[in-house]
N, C-alpha and C positions, 0 to 999 in steps of 0.2 A: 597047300592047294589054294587055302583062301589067298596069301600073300603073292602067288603066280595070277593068278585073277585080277588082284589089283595092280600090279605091276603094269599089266598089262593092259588095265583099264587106262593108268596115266601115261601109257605110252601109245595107243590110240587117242588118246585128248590132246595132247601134245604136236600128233601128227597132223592133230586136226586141225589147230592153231596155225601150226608153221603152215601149213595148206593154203588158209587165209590169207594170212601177211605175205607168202611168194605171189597168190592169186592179187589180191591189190596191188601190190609195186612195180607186178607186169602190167595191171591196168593203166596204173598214175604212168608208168613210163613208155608207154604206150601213146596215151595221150598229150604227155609232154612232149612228145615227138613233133608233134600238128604245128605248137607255135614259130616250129621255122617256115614250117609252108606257108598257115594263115597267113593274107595278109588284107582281105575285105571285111566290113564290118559284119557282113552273114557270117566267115569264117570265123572270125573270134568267137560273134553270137552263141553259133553249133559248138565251139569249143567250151565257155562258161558254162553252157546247159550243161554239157556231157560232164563235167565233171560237179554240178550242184546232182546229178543222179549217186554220181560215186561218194558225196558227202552223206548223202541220207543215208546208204548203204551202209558207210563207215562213222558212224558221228561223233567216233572218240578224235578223229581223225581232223587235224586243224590245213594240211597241206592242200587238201581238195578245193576248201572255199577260200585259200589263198591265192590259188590259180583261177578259180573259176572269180574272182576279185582284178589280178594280172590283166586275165581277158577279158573282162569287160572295159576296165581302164585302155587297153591298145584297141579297141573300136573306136576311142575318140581321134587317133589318130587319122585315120581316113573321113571322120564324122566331120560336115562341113556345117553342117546345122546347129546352131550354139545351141537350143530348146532340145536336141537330142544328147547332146554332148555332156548337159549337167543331168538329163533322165540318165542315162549311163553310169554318169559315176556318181549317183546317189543311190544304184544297185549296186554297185562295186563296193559302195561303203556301206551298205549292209550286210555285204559277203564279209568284207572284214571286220564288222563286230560282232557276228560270227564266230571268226577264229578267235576272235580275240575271248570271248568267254569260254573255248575250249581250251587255250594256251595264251594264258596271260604274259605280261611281260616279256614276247617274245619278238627280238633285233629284225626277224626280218619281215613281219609282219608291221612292225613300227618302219619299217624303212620302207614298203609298199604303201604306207597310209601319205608317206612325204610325197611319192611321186602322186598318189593322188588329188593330193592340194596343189602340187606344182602344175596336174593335168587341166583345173579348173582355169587356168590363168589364161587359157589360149581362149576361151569367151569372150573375153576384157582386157589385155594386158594392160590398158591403162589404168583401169578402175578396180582392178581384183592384182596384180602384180604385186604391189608392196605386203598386203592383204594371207596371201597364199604363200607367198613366199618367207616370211612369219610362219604360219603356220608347220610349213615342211621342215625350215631349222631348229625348230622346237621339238617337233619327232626324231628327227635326225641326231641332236643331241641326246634324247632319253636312248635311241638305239644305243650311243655309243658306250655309253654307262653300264650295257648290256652288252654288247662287243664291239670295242673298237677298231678289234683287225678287221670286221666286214668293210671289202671294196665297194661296197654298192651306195652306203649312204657317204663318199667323196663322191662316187660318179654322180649319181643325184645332186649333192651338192654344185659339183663342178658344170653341170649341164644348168643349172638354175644360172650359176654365174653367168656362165657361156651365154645366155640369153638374155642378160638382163643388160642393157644400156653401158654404153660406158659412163654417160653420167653422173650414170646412181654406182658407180662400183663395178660393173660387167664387163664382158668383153674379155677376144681370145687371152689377153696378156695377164690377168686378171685371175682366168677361167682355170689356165697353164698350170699352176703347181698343184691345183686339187684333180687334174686329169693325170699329174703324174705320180701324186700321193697315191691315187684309186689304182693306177696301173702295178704299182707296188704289192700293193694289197693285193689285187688279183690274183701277180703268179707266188703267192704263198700260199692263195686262199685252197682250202680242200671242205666241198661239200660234207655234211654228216651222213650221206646216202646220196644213191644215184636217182632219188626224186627229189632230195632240197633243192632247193633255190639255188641257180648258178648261173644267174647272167646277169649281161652287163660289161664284159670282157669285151668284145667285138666290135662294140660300139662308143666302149672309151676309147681304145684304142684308134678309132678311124679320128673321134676330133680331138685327142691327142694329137694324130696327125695336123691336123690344123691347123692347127694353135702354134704347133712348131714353126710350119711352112709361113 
């Protein structure tokens, strides 16, 4: 009797748990759903919040303020105000140290910190470029030590190139074999779950396109 009791106690714990984790992953994927629609700076906004609530929630949990990190960095994209633009991602980089003491040493949390420094350069491109752009190949390289099949730190890479002067080393012709290195990487790549991190695809591929033409 006793042993049916307990059986049965760890098969309600159990249930309870697996209840959890399907109840979060429909939330996270849920909400990962938003960042194709967002595309104004309120939209990201409302998307970071929502998911710094799902972190508190979850705080074993390093994915939530990775996203809620994602979106704050894609507000600067529409953000035409440089004084907005570094308040942004000096939230953004708090989300990510964050994650980062909940899942150390982890590719793609080091591969979001690169686009980060690469985000800051649009302030300055003359005075912050060489600057930032340092700073993102030096994460980009710890990622790869961590994994180097990940497409996203060539796309990153390859988009810094893509941007950077022919002068100094840039430009499409340049830019070219690290957007088709990434494209490689891509159609191998297989997320660990249907809420990792997986993009980046869509968008090498269109200046791929370019670069070719």
């Amino acid at each position: 009797m006793k042993k049916s009791v307990l059986f049965l106690f760890v098969i309600v714990l159990s249930s309870i748990a697996f209840g959890q984790s399907q109840d979060y992953n429909v939330k996270m994927a849920e909400k990962l759903s938003l960042f194709k629609t967002s595309k104004t700076v309120a939209e990201f906004q409302v998307l970071a919040s929502t998911f710094v609530v799902i972190s508190k929630a979850e705080e074993k949990e390093w994915l939530p303020l990775y996203y809620a990190a994602m979106a704050t960095i894609l507000m600067t994209q529409s953000e035409t105000d440089d004084d907005k633009i570094d308040i942004y991602l000096d939230q953004a980089q708090k989300y990510l140290d964050m994650a980062t003491k909940i899942k150390n040493n982890e590719a793609e949390i080091l591969i979001l910190q690169g686009l980060l420094h690469q985000s800051r350069i649009k302030v300055s491109p003359m005075s912050r470029g060489q600057k930032y752009s340092m700073l993102a190949n030096e994460v980009f390289e710890k990622a790869k030590l961590l994994n180097a099949e990940n497409p996203r730190i060539y796309y990153l890479e390859a988009m810094n190139t893509f941007n950077t002067p022919k002068m100094f080393g840039g430009g499409k012709k340049n830019a070219l074999p690290l957007f088709q290195k990434a494209d490689e990487k891509f159609n191998k790549f297989e997320p660990e779950s249907q809420i990792s991190p997986n993009w980046g695809k869509e968008n090498n591929q269109k200046l791929l396109n370019i670069c070719l033409n």
